[in-house]
C-alpha positions in Angstrom: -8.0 -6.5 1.0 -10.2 -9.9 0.5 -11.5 -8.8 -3.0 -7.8 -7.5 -4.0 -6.6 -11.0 -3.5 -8.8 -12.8 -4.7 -8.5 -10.1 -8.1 -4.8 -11.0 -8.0 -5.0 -14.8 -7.7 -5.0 -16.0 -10.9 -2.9 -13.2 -12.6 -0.2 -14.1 -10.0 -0.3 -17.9 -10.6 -0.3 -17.6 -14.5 2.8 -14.8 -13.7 4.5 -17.4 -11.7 4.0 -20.5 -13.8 5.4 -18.8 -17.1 8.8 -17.9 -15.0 9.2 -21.6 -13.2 7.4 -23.8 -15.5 5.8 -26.0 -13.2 2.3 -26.1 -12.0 2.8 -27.7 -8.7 5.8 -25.5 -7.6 3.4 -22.5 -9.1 1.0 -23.3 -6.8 3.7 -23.7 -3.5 4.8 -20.2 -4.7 1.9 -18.6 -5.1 0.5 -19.8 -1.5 4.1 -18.8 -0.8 3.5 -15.4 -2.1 0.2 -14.7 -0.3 1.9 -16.5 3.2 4.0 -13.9 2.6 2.1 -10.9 1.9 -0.4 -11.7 5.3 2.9 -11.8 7.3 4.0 -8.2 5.9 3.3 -5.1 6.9 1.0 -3.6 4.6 -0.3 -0.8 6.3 2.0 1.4 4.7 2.1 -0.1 1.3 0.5 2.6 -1.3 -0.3 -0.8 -4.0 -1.1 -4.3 -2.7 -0.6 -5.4 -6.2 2.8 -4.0 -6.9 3.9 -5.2 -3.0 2.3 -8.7 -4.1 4.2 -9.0 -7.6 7.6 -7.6 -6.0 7.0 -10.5 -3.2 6.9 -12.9 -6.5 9.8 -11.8 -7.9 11.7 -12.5 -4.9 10.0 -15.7 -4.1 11.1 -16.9 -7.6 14.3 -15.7 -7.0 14.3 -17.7 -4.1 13.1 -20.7 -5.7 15.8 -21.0 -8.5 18.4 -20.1 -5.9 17.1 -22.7 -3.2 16.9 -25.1 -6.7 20.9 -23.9 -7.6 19.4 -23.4 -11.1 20.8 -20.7 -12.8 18.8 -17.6 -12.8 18.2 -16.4 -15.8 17.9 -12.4 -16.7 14.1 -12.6 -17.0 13.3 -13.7 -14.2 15.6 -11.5 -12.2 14.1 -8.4 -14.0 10.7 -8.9 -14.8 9.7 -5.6 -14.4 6.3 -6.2 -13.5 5.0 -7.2 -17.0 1.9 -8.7 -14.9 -1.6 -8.3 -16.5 -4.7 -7.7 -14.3 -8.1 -7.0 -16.0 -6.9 -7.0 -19.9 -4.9 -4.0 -18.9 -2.1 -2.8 -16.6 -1.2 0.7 -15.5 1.1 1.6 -18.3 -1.5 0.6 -20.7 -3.9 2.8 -18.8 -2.1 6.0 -18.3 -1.0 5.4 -22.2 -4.3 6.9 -23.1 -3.8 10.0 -21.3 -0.4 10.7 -23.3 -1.9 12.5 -26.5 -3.8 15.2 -24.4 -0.8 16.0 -22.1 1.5 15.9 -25.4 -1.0 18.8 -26.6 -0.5 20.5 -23.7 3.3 21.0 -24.1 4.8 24.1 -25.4 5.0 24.4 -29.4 8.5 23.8 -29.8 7.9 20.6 -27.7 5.2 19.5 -28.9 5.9 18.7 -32.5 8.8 16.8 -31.5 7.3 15.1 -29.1 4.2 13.8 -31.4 6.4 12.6 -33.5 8.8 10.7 -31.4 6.2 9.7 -28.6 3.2 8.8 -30.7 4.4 8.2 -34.1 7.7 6.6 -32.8 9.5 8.4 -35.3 14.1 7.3 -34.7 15.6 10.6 -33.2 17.6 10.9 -36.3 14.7 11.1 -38.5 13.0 13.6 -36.5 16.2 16.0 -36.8 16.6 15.7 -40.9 12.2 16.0 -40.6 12.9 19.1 -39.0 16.2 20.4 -40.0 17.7 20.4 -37.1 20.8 19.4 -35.2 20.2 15.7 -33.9 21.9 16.9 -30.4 19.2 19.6 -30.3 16.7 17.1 -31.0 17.6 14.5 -28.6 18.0 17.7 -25.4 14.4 18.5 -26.6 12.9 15.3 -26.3 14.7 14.8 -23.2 13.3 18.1 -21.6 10.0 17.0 -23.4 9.7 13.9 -21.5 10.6 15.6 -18.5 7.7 17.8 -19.1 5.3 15.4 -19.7 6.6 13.3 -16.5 5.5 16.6 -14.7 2.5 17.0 -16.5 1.7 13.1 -15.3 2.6 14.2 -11.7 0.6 17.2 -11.5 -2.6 14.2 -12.3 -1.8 11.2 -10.8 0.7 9.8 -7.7 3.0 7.4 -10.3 4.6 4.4 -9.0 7.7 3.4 -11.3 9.8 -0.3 -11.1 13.6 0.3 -11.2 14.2 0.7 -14.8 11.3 3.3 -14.9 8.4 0.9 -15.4 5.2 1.9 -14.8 3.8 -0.2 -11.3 0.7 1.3 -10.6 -0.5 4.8 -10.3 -3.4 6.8 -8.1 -5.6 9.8 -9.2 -4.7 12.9 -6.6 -7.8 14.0 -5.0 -7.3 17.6 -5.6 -7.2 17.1 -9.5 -10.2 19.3 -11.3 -13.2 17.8 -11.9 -12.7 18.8 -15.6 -9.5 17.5 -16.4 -10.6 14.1 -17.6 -6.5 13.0 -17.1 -5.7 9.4 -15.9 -9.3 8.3 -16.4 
């Protein structure tokens, strides 16, 4: 746990000094944050880094309330928009989307290319296609749904409250072959 904190160090100081603005009170919170995290009980936590940056959050949260400033929305959600390494989890698990895409049904698929990769507007899709937007939007619902189980069936996904990708773990008993989520 040594090496994770000293990996999460500076990523967690630079994400607490863009939300409060101040380098010495970054510095308090960040010694705050990692007081905190050897107090906890992390035995049972899956990520050390998602338990370290929802520690922050609330630490922040803390700070502005302890200050009676005003809280502003992005600092209350900040859904985890850390960076560690040049890339986070979402970024990561981005690359993987194409070939599970692929691997949907036809009548998915298409649809599914075009609004996941090519980030074509629902609407668009349905006069592309010629089809009903309602049946367009239930497909790409369903599609998404698909893909989320196609994700599941690879990897152990943590998500944030509004569905934000955290962190996520390869199962052990994915093939050898399947080269998802590398």
């Amino acid at each position: 746990m040594e090496g994770q904190i000293e990996q999460l160090y500076k990523p967690l100081f630079l994400y607490v000094k863009k939300r409060v603005n101040n380098q010495e009170d970054a510095e308090d919170l960040t010694q705050e944050v990692f007081y905190k995290l050897s107090k906890s009980e992390t035995s049972k936590v899956e990520s050390v880094k998602s338990w370290v940056y929802m520690i922050a959050k609330n630490t922040i949260t803390d700070y502005y309330r302890k200050k009676k400033i005003p809280t502003t929305n992005e600092v209350e959600e900040v859904g985890y928009s850390y960076e560690l390494n040049d890339e986070n989890a979402a970024d990561e698990l981005s690359k993987c989307v194409t070939q599970f895409v692929n691997e949907l049904p036809e009548d998915y698929r298409s649809i599914m290319l075009l609004s996941e990769l090519e980030e074509i507007p629902q609407k668009e899709i349905a006069e592309r296609l010629n089809m009903n937007y309602v049946t367009v939007r239930s497909k790409i619902q369903r599609g998404r749904k698909k893909l989320k189980d196609l994700f599941s069936d690879c990897c152990n996904v943590s998500q944030g409250g509004k569905g934000s990708i955290l962190d996520y773990k390869i199962k052990g008993d994915v093939k050898k072959d399947m080269d998802c989520c590398d």
